[in-house]
C-alpha positions as a Markdown table, in Angstrom:
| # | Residue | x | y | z |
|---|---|---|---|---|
| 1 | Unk | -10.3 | 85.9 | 129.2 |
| 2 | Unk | -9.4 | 85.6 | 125.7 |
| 3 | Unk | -6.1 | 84.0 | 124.7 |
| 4 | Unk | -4.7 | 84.3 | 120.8 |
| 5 | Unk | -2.4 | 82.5 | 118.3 |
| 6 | Unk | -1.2 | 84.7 | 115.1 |
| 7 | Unk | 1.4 | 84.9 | 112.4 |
| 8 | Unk | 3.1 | 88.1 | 111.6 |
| 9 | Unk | 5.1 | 88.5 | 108.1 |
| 10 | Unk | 8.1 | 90.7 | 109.0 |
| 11 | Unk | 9.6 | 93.5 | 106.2 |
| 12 | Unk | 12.2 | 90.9 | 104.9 |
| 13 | Unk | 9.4 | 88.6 | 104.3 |
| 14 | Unk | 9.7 | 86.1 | 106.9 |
| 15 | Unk | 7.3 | 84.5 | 109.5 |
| 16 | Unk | 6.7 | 85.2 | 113.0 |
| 17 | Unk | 4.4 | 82.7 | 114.9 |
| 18 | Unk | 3.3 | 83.5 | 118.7 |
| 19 | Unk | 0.5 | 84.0 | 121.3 |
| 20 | Unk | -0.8 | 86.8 | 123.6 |
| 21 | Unk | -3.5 | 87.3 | 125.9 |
| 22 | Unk | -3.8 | 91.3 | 124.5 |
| 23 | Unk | -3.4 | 90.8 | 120.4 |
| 24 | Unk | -3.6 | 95.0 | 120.3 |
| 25 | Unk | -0.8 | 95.1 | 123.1 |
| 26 | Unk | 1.1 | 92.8 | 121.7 |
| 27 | Unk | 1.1 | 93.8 | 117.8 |
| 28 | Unk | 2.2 | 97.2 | 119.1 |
| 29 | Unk | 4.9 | 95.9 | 121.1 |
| 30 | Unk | 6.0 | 94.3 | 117.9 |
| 31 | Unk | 5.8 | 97.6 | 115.7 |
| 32 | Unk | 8.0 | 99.4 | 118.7 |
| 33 | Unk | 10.3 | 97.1 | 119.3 |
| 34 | Unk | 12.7 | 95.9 | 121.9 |
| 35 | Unk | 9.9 | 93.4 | 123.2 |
| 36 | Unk | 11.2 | 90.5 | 120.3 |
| 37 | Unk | 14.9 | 90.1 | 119.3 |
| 38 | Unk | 13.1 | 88.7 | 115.9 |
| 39 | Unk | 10.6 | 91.1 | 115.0 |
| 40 | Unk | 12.4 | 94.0 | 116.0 |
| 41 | Unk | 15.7 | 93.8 | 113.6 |
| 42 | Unk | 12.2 | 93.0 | 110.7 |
| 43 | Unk | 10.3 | 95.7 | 110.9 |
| 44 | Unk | 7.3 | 96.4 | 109.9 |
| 45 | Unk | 5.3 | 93.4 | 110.7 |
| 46 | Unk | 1.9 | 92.9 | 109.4 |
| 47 | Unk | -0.6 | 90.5 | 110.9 |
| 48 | Unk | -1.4 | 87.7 | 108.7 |
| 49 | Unk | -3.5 | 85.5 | 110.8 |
| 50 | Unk | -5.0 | 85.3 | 114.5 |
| 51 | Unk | -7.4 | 83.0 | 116.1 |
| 52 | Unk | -8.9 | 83.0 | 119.4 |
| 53 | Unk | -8.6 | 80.7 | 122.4 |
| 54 | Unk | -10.1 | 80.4 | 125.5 |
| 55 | Unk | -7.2 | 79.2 | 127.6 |
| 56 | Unk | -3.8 | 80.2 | 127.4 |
| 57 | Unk | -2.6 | 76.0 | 126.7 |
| 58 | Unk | -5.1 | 75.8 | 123.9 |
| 59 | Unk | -3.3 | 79.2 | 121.7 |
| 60 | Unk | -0.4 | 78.2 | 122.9 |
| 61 | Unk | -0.3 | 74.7 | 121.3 |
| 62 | Unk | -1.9 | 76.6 | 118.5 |
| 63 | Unk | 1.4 | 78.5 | 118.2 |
| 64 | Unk | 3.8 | 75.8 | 118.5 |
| 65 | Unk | 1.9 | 73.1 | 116.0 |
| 66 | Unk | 2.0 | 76.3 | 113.8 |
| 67 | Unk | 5.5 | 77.2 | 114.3 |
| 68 | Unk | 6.6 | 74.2 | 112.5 |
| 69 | Unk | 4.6 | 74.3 | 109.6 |
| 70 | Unk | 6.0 | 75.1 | 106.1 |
| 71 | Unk | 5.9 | 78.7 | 104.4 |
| 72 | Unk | 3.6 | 77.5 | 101.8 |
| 73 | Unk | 1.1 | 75.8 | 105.3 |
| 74 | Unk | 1.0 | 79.3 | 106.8 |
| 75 | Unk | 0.4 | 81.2 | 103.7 |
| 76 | Unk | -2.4 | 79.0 | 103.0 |
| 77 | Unk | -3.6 | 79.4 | 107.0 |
| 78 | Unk | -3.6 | 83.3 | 106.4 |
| 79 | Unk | -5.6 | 83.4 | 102.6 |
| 80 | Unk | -8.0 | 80.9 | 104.5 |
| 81 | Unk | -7.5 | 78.7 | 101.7 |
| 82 | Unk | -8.4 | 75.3 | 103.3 |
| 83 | Unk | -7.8 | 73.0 | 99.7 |
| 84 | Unk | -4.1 | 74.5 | 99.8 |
| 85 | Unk | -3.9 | 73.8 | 103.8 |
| 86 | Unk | -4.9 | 69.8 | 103.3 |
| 87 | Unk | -2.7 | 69.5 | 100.3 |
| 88 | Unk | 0.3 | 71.1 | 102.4 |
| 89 | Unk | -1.0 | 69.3 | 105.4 |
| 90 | Unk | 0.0 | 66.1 | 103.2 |
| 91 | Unk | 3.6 | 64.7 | 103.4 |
| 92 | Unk | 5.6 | 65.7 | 100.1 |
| 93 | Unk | 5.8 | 62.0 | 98.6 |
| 94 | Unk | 1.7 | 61.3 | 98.9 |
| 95 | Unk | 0.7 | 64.4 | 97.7 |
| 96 | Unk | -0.6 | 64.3 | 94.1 |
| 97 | Unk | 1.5 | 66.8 | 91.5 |
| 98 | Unk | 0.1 | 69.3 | 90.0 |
| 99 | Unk | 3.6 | 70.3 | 87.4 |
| 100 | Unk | 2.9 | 67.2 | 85.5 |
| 101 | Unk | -0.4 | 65.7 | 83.5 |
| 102 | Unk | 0.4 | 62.3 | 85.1 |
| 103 | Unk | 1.2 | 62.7 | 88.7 |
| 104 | Unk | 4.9 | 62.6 | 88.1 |
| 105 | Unk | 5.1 | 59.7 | 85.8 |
| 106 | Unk | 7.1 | 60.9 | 83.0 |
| 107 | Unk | 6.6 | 57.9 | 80.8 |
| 108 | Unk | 2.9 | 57.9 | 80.9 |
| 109 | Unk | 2.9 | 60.8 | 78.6 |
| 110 | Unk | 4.9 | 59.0 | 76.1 |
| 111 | Unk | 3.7 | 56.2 | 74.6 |
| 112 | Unk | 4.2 | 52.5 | 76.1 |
| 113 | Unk | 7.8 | 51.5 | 76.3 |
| 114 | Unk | 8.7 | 54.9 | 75.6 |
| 115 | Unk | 10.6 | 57.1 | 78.2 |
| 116 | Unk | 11.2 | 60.8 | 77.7 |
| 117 | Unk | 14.3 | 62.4 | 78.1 |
């Protein structure tokens, strides 16, 4: 038997993380509503991302060490974008910045001894 992990994006553009033995079942469930307090007061939901499991443990720990993940984390999970994932997977202060030339050092662009204001 076949176990899943998926992320729906509700109609006021948040995130829904669970896990299901019957994906079909369950994504119709959440397009009736009444089955999930969440999902039913954002509806539509659209399914972002799903991956199988064999065991029921194994999608659910899927589903609860994707639950915590960040906005940016999932929408790079769903686009399958795996450079996006590691960067996001990195904690804010090591992760190199891409709105600056110089990794965040503002006085690198100027020249030595200067500082920018």
């Amino acid at each position: 038997m076949a176990f899943w992990a998926y992320i729906l994006r509700c109609a006021d553009g948040k995130y829904y993380t669970g896990h299901t033995d019957n994906l079909e079942r369950r994504m119709a469930e959440h397009q009736h509503g009444g089955f999930c307090d969440f999902t039913s007061r954002r509806r539509p939901v659209t399914l972002i991302w799903c991956a199988e499991f064999p065991s029921r443990y194994e999608a659910l720990s899927a589903e609860l060490r994707v639950k915590k993940w960040s906005r940016a984390k999932k929408e790079a999970l769903a686009a399958s974008d795996w450079g996006k994932l590691s960067y996001f997977a990195r904690p804010p202060h090591e992760r190199v910045s891409t709105s600056l030339d110089t990794n965040g050092d503002r006085t690198a662009r100027n020249g030595p001894g200067e500082t920018a204001c």
